[in-house]
Each structure stands twice: as structure tokens, then as C-alpha cells.
N, C-alpha and C positions, 0 to 999 in steps of 0.2 A: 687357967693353969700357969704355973710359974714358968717362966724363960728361965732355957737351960742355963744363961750366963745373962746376967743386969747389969749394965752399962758396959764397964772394962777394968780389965786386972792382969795383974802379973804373975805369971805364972811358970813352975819349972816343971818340964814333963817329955814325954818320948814323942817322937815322930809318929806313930801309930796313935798316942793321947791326943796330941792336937790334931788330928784330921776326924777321929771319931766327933770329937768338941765341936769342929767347928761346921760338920754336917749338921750335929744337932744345932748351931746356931743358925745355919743358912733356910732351917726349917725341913729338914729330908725329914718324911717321910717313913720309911722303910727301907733297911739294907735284904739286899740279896746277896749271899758268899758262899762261899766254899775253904776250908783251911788250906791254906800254902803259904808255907814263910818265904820271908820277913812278914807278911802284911796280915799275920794272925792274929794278932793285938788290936787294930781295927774293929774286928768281931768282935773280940773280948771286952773293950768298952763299950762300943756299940752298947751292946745285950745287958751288958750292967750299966747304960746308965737308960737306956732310951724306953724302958717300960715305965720310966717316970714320968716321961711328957708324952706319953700317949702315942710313942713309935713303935713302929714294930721290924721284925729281923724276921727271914727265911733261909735256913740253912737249905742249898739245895743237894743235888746228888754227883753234882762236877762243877766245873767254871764253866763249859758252854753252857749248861742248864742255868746258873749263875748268873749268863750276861742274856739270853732269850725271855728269864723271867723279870729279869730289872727294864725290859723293852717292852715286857708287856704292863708292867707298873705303871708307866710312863705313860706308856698308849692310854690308861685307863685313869691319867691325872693324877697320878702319885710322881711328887717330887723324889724320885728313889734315887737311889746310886749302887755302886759295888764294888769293888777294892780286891785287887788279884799281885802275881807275880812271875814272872820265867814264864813255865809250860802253862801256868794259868791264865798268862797273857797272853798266848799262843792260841789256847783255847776258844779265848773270849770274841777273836778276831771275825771268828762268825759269824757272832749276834749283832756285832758292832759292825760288821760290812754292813750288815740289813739296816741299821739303825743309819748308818750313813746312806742307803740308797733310798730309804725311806723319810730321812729326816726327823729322826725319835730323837728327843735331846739327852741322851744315855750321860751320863758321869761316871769316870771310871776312875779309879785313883792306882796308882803302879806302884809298887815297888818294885824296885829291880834288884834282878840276882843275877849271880854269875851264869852265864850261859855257854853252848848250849846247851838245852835239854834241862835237865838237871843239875849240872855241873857242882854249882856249889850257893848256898843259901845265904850267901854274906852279900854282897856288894858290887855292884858293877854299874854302866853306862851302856849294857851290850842288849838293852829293848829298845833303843832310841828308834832304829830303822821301823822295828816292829810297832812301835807305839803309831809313830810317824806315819807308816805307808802300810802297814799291814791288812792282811785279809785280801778279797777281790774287791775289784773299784781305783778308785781313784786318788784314796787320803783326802777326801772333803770332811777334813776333821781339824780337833780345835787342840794345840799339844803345848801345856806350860809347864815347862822344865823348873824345879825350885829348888833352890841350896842352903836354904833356910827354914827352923823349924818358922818362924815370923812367915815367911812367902809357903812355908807350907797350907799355914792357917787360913793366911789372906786368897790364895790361890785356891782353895776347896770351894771356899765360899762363893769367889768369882764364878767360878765351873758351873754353879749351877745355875747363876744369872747368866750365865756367858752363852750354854747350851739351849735355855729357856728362849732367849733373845730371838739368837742365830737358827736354830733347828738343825744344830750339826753336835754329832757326837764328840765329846770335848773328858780331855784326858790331862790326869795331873801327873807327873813323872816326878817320883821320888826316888829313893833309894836305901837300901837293907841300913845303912849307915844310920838318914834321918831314920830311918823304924826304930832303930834301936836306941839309939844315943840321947839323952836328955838334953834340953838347952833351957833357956829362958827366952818369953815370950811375954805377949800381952795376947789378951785373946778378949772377945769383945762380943756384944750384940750390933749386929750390924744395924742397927737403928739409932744406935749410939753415934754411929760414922755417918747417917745421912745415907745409908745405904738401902735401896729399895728391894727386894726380893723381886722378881720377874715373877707373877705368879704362874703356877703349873694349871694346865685345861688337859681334860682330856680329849683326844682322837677319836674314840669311839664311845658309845652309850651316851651321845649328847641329847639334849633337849630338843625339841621341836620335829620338824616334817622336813627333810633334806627334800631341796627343791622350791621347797613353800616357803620356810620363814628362816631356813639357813641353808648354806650350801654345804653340798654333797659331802661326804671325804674319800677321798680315791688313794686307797692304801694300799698301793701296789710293788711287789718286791720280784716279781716275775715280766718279760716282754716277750711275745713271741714274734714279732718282729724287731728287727734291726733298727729299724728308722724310727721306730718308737722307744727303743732304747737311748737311740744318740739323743734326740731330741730332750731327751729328760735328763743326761747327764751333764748335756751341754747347758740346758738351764741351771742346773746346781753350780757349772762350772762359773759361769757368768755374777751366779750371787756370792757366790767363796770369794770370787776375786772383786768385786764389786765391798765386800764387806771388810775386807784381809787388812787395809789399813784401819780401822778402827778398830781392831783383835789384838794387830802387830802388839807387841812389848818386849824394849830392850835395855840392859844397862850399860852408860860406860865408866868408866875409869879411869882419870889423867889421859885420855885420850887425843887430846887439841895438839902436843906438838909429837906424839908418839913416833920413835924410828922404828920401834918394834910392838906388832898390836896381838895380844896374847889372846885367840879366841878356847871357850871353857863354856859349858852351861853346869848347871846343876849344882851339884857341890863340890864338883872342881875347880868351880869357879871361884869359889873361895880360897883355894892353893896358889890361886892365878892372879886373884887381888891379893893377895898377901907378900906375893913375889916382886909386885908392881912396888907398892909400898917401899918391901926391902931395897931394890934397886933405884926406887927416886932417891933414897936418902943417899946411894951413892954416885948421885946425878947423873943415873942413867934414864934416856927418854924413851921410858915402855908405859904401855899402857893396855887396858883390858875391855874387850869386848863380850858383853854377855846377853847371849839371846836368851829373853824368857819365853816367849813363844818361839818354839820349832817347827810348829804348822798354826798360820801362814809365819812364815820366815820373813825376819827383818833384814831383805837383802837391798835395798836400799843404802838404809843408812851402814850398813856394815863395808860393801860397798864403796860409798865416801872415804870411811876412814883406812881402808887397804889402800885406796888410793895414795893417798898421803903420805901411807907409811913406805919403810924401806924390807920389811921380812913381816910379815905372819907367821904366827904360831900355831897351828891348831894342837887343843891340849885335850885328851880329853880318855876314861878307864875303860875303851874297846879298842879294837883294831881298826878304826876310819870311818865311823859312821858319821859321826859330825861333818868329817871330814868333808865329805859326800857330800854331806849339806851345804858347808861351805863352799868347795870349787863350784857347784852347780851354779850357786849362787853369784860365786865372781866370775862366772866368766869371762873372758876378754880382759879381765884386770892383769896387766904386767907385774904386779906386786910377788917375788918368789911366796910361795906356802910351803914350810917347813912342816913337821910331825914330830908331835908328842904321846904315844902309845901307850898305854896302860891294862891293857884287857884285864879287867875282873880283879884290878890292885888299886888301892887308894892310893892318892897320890898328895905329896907334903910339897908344903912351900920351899924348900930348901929344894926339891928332886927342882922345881919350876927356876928356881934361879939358877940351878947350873946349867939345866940345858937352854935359858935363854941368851946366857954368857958367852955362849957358841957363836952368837949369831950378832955380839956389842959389838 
């Protein structure tokens, strides 16, 4: 059968296009969804392109049914995934606790909307916590934040080498913005890149005689003791953190002599290097930190560079969730941490250089 894309091309399309594309390159499988904007358009190319390479699509009857049936794909060696937003990520939070105390390699791709609740279907930063630490457990999960439809495409496809590898549930965090808004991109076979696909096995209906010519599978999402609980959580904790630096992914930005270090993820992040730009050119020494993974966090090198510097910025379109992230992260750093707020408002490079002018 023909590959959904041969070699590599340049292409102009929506947030929603390129994550459908690039499922179908990473080799998915089957979608499981449910309709909730932004991240409707997903479905919609899904279903129009993927009965030409022999995928298939499951509408179910909610987002929990949504994310319990993409866990049981998985379970059964289907490279699936499924793609939600707001209350559907709210929703989802259940199947994905399991999937993380189980170790299902679930993909889940976010848009985010304003929240909470329902709020408003446009645009926001306000599921970071939720993506990040949601459901019951611990967050032994895998979170890459993208500001690019380019790190949109590259990041899908990651997700499902990333989650195959690891056996931790692993989540792309986009936003109604990318869903909507066209850009240009190159979009690729990853065979093109040298990129190997992790292949998918299943958990259950294996081959042979467990015990005799393979070992057991012990799928268990219930403890009735305590000490058989710790004992299992504390091994997951040990591999998260054992695995966290080769996950980690961060970018910086004129960072080396920065007085002022602007931290942004996502697509604010683009406000925040764009402000960098406009104020070197007035030789002023700012520079931009941008985490792509949120879980495990690049608190290391971030870190470093608050050290160095004289003000932090955190920027970012909620009320402090990064924020969060970041102070946890620095603690014990003397470096002030300032605030940039935006709940559920895009934010422009102009709004970024006057409130970093505050602090030249």
C-alpha cells in the first residue's frame, strides 16, 4: 500500500491537518474520539484520509469512553491514539490515570481551550496542570508542549516512539490557535529522517504458554493492600526518574549573557522570542527559555540559567500554572521570579516587551 507521504514536502495547512498527517506517518493505527472543539478537525481528516491506508476511526459515546477504548487498542497492539480538549481532557483523565498505573503507551494530543469548564473554545494555556498532573497518581507521564505547526508534526510522531519506548502515557499539548491557523511546514516519512518507528506488541492475546515459553502479563490497576501498592509505584517512580534525562527537551534563546530570562512554552513562546529579538536589537541582554517537555521538566538546565541571570520572567495565557512549574523547579534559586498573566488571551510580542522593559 502506498505511504501516506513519500520522502518530504512542503506543505501549508492547519494545526488539526498536520497532526492527522503526521499520525498517519508515525503509522497509527486507529483513532478513537469524540467531537470537542478546537480539536474537531483531527476526526475530520482522520476519517477522510486514513480509509486509504487501511486505518480505521471509532467514534465513541464520550471522551472517557474515548480514552478507555484507545487503552484497550493499545492493550491489543494497536498503535492508536486520540485527540480531545477542555472538559474532554478532563474526561480523559481517567483512562489515562489507568494507563499510567498500568503502563499502556496511550497518545493523546490536546488542544487547549479556555477554561474552566466550558468557558470558551478559542485558546488558552489553562490544561497545562491538567495535562501535566491530572487524574489520581502521580504524573508518571510524558508532556511536550509545541508552538509550532513544524514541532506540532515532529512531536506527534515522537509521542508514539516516545510512549512505545517508555510505557508511560505521553501527551502532545497544543492549542485552539495551532488547530486553527494555517502555517507552513515540511511534513515527511519518517524513514526519510532515519527515524525508526518503536513497533507496537500487544499486552494481551500473545502467542505461546505464559510460564513455559513466555512470561506471564500481570495487568493489574487495582491493590488491596497498601505495600503492594507502594511497592509498584515506587518502582514506576524509580524508572521516570531513571529515564527523565533522555525525554527531557528544552530550547534556548541568546541565553549566555541574559540579565533578563523570559520563561514561555507553547506558542507563547513565540511572543517571548520575538521580544528577545526586538530588545537585542536595542542591546538589551534578554534571553528566552523554553521548555518542550513539561513532564519530566528541564529543571536542571533552566536552573543554570536563572542563576546567571538578574529577573525571570514567567510568561505564559493562565493564571500560574507554569509558574508552578517553574518555582517548584527553582527552588532555593535567589533569582526574583516576576509574572506575566494571560488567562484564556493570546499574547503579542509588543504586550512581551513592554512588560519586560519594567524589569531593564
Amino acid at each position: 500500500m502506498t505511504k501516506p507521504i513519500e520522502g518530504e514536502k512542503k506543505v501549508f495547512m492547519t494545526g488539526n491537518e498536520v497532526v492527522a498527517w503526521a499520525a498517519l506517518a508515525a503509522g497509527a493505527e486507529i483513532m478513537y474520539g469524540y467531537p470537542i472543539t478546537p480539536q474537531n478537525e483531527i476526526m475530520h481528516y482522520w476519517t477522510r484520509m486514513a480509509p486509504k491506508y487501511g486505518r480505521k476511526f471509532l467514534q465513541t459515546e464520550d471522551e472517557i469512553s474515548a480514552g478507555f477504548t484507545c487503552t484497550g487498542g493499545v492493550l491489543a497492539g494497536k498503535r492508536a491514539f486520540t485527540a480531545t480538549a477542555g472538559p474532554g481532557n478532563t474526561l480523559m483523565q481517567e483512562p489515562m490515570s489507568m494507563a499510567e498505573m498500568m503502563r499502556i503507551p496511550t497518545v493523546l494530543i490536546v488542544c487547549q481551550r479556555g477554561g474552566p469548564s466550558t468557558a470558551t473554545v478559542i485558546y488558552s494555556q489553562q490544561e497545562t496542570t491538567m495535562t501535566c498532573y491530572g487524574g489520581n497518581g502521580e504524573g508518571f507521564r510524558i508532556v511536550y508542549s509545541t508552538a509550532t505547526h513544524q514541532e506540532l508534526f515532529d512531536y506527534t510522531i515522537k509521542a508514539f516512539n516516545t510512549a512505545w519506548k517508555y510505557r508511560f502515557p505521553t501527551f502532545v499539548l497544543g492549542d485552539g490557535y495551532q488547530s486553527k491557523m494555517r502555517e507552513s511546514l515540511s511534513i515527511y516519512d519518517p524513514e526519510a529522517r532515519n527515524i525508526e518507528m518503536v513497533r507496537a506488541e500487544p499486552y494481551v492475546v500473545k502467542g505461546g504458554v505464559p510460564g513455559e515459553n513466555r512470561d506471564p502479563a500481570h495487568l493489574r490497576n487495582t491493590y488491596n493492600m497498601e505495600e503492594e501498592l507502594y511497592e509498584v509505584i515506587m518502582d514506576h517512580a524509580r524508572e521516570y526518574e531513571k529515564i527523565a534525562p533522555e525525554i527531557i527537551e528544552y530550547e534556548e534563546y541568546e541565553c549566555d549573557d541574559a540579565d533578563v530570562l523570559l520563561v514561555a512554552h507553547g506558542v507563547v513562546s513565540r511572543a517571548a522570542k520575538g521580544a528577545v529579538k526586538e530588545l537585542r536589537q536595542d542591546g538589551k541582554k534578554v534571553g528566552h527559555f523554553k521548555p518542550v517537555t513539561l513532564r519530566p521538566f528541564p529543571e536542571k538546565e533552566l536552573l543554570e540559567r536563572a542563576k546567571a541571570a538578574k529577573q525571570v520572567i514567567v510568561i505564559e495565557s493562565a493564571y500560574g500554572q507554569l509558574d508552578k512549574l517553574v518555582k517548584s523547579h527553582l527552588y532555593g534559586c535567589s533569582t526574583p521570579i516576576a509574572q506575566y498573566f494571560r488567562p484564556g488571551e493570546g499574547i503579542t510580542i509588543e504586550e512581551v516587551v513592554q512588560e519586560t522593559k519594567k524589569y531593564l
